[in-house]
SETOR-506054 format. One line per field, with one value per residue (C-alpha): residue number from 1; y, z, x. Coordinates in pm, 1 decimal. Each point is the difference from the previous one (the first is absolute). Layout:
<sites>
k: NUM / ...
py: Y / ...
pz: Z / ...
px: X / ...
</sites>
This chain:
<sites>
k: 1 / 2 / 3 / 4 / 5 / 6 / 7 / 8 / 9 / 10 / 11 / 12 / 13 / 14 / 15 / 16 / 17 / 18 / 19 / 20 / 21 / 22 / 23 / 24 / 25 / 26 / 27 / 28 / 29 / 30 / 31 / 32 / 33 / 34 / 35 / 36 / 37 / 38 / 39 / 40 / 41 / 42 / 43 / 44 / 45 / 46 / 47 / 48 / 49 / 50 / 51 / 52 / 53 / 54 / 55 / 56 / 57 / 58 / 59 / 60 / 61 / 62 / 63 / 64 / 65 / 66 / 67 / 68 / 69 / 70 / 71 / 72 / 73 / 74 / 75 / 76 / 77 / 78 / 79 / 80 / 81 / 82 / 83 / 84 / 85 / 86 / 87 / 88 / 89 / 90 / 91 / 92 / 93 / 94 / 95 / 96 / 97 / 98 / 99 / 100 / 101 / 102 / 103 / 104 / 105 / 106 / 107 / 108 / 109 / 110 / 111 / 112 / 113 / 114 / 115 / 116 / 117 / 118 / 119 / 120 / 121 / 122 / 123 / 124 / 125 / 126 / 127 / 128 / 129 / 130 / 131 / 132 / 133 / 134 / 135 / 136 / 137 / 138 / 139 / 140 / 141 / 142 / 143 / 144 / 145 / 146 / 147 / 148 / 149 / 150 / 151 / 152 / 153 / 154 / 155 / 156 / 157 / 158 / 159 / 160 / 161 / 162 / 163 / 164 / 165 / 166 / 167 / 168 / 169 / 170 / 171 / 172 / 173 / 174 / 175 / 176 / 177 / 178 / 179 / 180 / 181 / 182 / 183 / 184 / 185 / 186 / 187 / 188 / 189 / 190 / 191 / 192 / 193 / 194 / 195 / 196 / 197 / 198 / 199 / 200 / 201 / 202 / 203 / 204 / 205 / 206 / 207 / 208 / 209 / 210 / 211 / 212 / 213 / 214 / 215 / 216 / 217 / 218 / 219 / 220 / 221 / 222 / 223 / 224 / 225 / 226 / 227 / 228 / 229 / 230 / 231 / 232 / 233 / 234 / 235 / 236 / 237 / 238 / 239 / 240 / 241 / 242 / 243 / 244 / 245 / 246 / 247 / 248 / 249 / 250 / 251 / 252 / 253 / 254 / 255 / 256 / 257 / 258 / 259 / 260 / 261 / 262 / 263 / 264 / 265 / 266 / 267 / 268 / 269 / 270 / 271 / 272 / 273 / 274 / 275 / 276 / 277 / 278 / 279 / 280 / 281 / 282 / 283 / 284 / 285 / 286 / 287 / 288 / 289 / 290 / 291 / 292 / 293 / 294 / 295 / 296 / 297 / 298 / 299 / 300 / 301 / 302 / 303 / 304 / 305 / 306 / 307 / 308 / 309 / 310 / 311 / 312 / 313 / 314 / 315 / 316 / 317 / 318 / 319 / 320 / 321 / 322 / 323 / 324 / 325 / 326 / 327 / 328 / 329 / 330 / 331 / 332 / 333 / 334
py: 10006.2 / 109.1 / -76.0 / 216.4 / -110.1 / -74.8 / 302.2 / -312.5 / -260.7 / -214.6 / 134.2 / -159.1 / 108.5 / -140.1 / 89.7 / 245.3 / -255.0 / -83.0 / 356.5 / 48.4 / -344.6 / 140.5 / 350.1 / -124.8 / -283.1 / -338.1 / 180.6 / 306.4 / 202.8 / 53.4 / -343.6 / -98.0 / 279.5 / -140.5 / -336.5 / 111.3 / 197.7 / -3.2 / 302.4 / -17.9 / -143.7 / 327.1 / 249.7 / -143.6 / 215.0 / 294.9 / -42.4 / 154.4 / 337.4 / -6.7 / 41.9 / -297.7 / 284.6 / 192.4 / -95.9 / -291.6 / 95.7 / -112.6 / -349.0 / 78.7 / -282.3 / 186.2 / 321.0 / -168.5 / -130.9 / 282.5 / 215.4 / -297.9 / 20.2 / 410.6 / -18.8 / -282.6 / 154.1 / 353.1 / 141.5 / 322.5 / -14.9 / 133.4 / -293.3 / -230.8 / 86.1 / -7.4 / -333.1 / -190.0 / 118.1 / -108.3 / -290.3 / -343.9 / -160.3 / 243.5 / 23.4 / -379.4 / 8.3 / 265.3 / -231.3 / 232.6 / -139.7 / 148.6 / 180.8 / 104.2 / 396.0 / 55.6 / 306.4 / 310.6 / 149.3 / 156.5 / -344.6 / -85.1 / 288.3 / -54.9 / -345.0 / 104.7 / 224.4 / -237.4 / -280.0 / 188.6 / -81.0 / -271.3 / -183.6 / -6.9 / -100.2 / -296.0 / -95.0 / 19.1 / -198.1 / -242.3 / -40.4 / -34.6 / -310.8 / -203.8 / 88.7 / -178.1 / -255.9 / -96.9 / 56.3 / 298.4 / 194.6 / -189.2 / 236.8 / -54.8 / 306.0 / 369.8 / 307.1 / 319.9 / 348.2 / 310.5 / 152.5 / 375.6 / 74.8 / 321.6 / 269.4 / 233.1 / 110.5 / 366.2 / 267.8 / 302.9 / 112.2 / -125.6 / 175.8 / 344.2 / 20.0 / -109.8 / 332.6 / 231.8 / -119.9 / 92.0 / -343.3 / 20.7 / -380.5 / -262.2 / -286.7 / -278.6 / 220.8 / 172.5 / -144.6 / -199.0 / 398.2 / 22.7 / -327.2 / -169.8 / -318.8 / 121.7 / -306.6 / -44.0 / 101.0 / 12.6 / -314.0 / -56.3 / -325.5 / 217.1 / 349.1 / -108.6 / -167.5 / 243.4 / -76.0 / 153.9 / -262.9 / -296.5 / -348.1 / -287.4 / -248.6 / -430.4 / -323.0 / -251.5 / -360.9 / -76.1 / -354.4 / 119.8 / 385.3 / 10.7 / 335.3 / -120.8 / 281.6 / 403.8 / 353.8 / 346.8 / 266.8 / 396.1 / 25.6 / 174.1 / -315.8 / -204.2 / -354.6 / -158.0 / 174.3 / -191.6 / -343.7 / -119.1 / 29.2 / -212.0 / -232.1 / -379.0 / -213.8 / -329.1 / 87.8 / 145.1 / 377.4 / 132.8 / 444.8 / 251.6 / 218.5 / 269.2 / -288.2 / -40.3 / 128.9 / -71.0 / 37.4 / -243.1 / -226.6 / -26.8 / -76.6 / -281.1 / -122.5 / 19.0 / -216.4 / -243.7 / 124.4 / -103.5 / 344.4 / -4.1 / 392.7 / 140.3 / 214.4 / 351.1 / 116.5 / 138.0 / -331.7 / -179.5 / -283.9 / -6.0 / -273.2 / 126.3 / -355.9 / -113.1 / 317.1 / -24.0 / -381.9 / 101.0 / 296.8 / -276.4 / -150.2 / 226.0 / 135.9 / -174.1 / 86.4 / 364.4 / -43.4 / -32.6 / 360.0 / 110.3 / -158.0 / 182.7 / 343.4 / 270.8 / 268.8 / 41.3 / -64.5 / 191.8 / 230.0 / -34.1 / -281.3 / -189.2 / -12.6 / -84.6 / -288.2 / -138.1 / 28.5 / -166.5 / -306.9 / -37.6 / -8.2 / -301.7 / -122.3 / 7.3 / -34.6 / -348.8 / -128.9 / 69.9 / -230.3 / -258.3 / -8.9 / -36.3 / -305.5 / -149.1 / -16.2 / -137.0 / -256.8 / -110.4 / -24.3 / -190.3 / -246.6 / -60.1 / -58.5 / -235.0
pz: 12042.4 / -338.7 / -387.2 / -215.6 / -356.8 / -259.1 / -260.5 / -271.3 / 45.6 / -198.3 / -216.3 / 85.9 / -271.5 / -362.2 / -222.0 / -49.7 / 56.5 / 315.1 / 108.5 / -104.7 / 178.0 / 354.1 / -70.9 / -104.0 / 226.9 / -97.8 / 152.8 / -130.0 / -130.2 / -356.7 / -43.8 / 58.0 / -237.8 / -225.7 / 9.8 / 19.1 / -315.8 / -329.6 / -73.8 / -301.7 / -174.4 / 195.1 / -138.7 / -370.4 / -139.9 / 103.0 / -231.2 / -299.6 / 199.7 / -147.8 / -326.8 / -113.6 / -103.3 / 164.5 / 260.3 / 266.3 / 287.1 / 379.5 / -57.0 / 44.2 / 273.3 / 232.0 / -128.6 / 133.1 / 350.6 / 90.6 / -54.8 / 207.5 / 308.2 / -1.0 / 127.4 / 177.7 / 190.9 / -62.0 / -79.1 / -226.8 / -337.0 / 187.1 / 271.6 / -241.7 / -141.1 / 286.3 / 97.5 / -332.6 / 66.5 / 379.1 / 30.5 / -86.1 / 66.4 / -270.1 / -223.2 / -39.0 / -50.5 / -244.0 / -235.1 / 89.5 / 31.4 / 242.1 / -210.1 / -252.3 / -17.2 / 150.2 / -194.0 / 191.3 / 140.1 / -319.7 / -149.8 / 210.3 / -94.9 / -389.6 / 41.3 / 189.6 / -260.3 / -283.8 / 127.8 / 101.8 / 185.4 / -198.9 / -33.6 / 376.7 / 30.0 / -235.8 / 179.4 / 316.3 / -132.2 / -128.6 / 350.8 / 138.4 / -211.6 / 85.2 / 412.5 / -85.0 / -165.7 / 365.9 / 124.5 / 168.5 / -104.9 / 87.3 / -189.1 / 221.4 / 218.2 / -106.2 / 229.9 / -163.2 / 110.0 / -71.7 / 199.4 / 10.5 / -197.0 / 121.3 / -256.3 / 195.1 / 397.7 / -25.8 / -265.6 / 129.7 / -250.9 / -258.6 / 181.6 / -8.4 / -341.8 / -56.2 / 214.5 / -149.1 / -357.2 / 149.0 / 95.4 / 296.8 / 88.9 / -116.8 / -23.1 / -275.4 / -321.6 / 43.7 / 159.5 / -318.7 / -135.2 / 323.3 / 83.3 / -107.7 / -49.3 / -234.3 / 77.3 / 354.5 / 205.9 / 320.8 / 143.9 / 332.3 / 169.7 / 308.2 / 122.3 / 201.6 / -262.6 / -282.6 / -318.9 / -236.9 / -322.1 / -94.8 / 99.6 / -44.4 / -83.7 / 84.8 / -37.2 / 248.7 / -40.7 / 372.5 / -8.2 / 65.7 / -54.9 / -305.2 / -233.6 / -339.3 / -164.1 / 95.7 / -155.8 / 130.6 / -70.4 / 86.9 / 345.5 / -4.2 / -235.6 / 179.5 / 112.2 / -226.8 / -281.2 / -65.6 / 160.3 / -382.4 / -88.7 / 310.5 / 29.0 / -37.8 / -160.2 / 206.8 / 308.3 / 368.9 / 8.2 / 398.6 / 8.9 / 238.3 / -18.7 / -281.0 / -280.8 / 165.9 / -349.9 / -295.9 / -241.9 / 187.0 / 50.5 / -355.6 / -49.9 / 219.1 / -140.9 / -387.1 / 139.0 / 180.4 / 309.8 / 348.9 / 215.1 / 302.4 / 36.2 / 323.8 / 11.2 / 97.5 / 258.1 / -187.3 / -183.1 / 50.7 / -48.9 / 259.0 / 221.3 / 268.0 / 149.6 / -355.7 / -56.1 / 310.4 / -118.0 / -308.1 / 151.1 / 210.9 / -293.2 / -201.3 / 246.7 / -23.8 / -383.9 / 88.4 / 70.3 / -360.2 / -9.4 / 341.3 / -180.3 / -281.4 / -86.9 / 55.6 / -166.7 / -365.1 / -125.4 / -345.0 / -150.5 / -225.0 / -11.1 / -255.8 / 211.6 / 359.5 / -176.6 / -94.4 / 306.0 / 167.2 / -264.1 / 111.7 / 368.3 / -25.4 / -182.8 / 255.4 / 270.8 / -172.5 / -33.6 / 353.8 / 98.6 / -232.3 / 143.8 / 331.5 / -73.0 / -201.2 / 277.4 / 201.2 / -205.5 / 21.3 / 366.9 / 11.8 / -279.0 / 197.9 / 344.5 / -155.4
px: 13773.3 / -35.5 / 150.3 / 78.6 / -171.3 / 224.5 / 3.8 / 121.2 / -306.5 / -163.5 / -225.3 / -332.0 / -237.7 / 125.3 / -252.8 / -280.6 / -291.3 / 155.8 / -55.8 / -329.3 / -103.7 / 136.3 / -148.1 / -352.4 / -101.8 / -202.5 / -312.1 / 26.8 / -306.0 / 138.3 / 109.0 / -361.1 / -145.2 / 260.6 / -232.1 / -304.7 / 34.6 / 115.3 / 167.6 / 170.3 / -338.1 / -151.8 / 233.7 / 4.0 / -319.6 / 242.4 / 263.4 / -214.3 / 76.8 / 364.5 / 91.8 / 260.7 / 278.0 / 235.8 / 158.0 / -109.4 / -189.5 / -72.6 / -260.9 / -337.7 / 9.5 / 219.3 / -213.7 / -336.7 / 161.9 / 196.9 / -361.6 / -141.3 / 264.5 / 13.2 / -359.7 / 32.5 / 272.8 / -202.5 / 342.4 / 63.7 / 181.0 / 308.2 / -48.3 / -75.3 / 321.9 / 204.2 / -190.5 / 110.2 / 379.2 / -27.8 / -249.5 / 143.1 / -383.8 / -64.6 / 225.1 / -80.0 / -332.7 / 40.8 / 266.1 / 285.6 / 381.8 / 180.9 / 223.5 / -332.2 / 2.1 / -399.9 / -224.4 / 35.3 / -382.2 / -92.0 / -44.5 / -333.8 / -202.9 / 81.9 / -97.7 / -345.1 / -73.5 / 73.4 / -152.9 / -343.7 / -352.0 / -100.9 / 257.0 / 57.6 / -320.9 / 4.8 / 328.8 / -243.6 / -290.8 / 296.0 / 109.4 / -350.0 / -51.3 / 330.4 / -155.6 / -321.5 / 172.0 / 170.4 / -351.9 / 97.1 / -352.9 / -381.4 / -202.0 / -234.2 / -51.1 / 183.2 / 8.0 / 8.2 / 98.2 / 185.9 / 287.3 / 144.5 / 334.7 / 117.6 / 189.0 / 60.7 / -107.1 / -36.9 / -52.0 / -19.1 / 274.6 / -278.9 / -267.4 / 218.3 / 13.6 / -361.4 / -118.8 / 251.7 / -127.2 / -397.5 / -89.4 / -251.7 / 173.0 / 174.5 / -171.7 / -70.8 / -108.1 / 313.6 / 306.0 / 95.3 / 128.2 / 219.3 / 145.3 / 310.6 / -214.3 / -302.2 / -232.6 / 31.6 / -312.6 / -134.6 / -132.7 / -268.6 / -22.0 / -178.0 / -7.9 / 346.8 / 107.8 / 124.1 / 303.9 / 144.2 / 75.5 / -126.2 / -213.8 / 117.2 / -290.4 / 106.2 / -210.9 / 165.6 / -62.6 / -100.8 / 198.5 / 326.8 / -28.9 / 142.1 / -77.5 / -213.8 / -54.5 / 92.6 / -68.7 / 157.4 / -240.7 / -40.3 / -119.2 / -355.7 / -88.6 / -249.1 / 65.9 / -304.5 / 96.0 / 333.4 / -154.0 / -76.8 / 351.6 / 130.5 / -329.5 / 57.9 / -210.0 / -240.8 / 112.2 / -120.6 / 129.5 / 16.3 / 38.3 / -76.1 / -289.2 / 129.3 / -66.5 / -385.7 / -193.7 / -147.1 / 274.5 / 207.4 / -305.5 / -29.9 / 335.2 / -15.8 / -243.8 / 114.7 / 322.6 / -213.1 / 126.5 / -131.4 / -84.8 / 152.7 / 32.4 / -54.7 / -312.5 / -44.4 / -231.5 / -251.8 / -24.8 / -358.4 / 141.7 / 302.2 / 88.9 / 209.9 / 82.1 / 119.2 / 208.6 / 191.4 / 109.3 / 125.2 / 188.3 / 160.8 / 76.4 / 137.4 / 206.9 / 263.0 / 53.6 / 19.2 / 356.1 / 106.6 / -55.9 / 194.9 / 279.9 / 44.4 / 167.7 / -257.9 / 216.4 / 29.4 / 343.3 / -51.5 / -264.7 / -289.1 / -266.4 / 229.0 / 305.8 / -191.3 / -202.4 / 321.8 / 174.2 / -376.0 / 65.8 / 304.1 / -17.2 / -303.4 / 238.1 / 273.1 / -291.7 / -86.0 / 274.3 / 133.7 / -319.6 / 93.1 / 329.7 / -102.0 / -281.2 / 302.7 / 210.9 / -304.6 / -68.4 / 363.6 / -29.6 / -269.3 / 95.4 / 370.2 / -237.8 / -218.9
</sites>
């Protein structure tokens, strides 16, 4: 047997907090980010970007955590837009009303461009500290490595022009004059293991795998050329074999580093039963990079350093979501 509903009910839901407290549940993922940090506090340093005429603009606030969500959700501008019309969980997170007109997708790549690398990158370090301050980093033991970030997969196009222009090739001293992306390069891991773009160099605090510090780079760069920039300081730093020289031994050393490198083979002084442990043990870690975005979003070394930033950032913060809601658990069993 079956009912007919009534077309006149009851309307259930009286108010707009109502709504939002069905549509984002007591254990949802933003309401924990919500607690973990302080956004508002985050997002003040921003506000010198605006001028205090003309007319009022969207809160830097919402600015900073709808940048924050679009890669978390690794959506487009034109997803992200759709997203802040559609998505209650959202649209919530981001200080929106229900009825609140949303910016269209042009809004998030004026607000990349205004609020630039560094500041991103403050906002990062900023976000780092409130981590360690729930003793989410040890600072004991950091694994360092660098990861492909693809441009582009082919360019024979590229390599048309090159040999119509008289170029025997196209290769590294010349593709910058026929690409779309004029500081991309080619990058090797192997002989298999060929890219077109960038590297993305991480140091990952080996407590919970957390990202501490992270540099995009051109991709014929070596690895131990960017370690000083992403080097802690008084800790035990685990890498593979391309960091295995002097340079980075010296930088080690300068940040009172213990040396936990694995060795190459034509090291004298290489202990294959101690490099196999550590491989063990930095295996693990090497997941942090099989979970982020190996294709570049935007072009230039500018642009795919910020969009690196941001998705430790988002990578972070998904961790300290998770541990949150651990911790929870285990506080309720106990």
């Amino acid at each position: 047997m079956q009912k007919l509903p009534n077309q006149t009910g009851k309307l259930l839901l009286s108010t707009e907090e109502e709504l939002f407290a069905l549509a984002v549940s007591k254990n949802h993922a933003f309401r924990k980010l919500k607690k973990i940090i302080n956004f508002k506090k985050l997002a003040r340093p921003l506000r010198e970007l605006y001028s205090s005429l003309g007319p009022i603009g969207i809160d830097t606030e919402k600015g900073l955590k709808m940048l924050i969500l679009q890669f978390w959700k690794d959506y487009s501008d034109r997803q992200m837009e759709t997203a802040l019309q559609e998505n209650l969980a959202i649209k919530w997170f981001c200080l929106f009303s229900l009825t609140e007109k949303t910016p269209d997708h042009s809004y998030f790549s004026k607000l990349r461009k205004r609020i630039g690398t560094k500041r991103i990158q403050s906002i990062f370090n900023q976000i780092n500290q409130i981590l360690e301050q729930h003793g989410l980093f040890s600072n004991l033991f950091t694994f360092i490595d660098a990861s492909a970030i693809i441009t582009k997969t082919a360019l024979w196009k590229e390599r048309d022009k090159a040999i119509k222009k008289g170029e025997d090739k196209l290769n590294n001293l010349n593709v910058n004059q026929y690409s779309s992306d004029k500081e991309a390069k080619w990058g090797a891991k192997s002989k298999n293991k060929i890219w077109f773009g960038y590297k993305r160099h991480h140091s990952v605090d080996m407590k919970h795998g957390l990202v501490k510090k992270v540099k995009a780079t051109p991709a014929n760069l070596p690895d131990f050329k960017v370690l000083k920039d992403i080097c802690p300081n008084k800790t035990s730093v685990l890498a593979d074999k391309a960091y295995d020289c002097k340079v980075a031994n010296q930088i080690l050393k300068q940040r009172k580093c213990h040396n936990a490198i694995i060795k190459k083979n034509n090291n004298k002084n290489k202990n294959k039963d101690l490099d196999k442990w550590l491989t063990k043990i930095r295996m693990p870690f090497e997941g942090t990079f099989s979970k982020l975005r190996r294709r570049a979003k935007f072009r230039g070394s500018e642009k795919v350093n910020f969009q690196c930033i941001l998705e430790a950032i988002c990578h972070n913060l998904k961790k300290a979501v998770i541990l949150y809601l651990l911790t929870e658990y285990h506080c309720l069993a106990d």
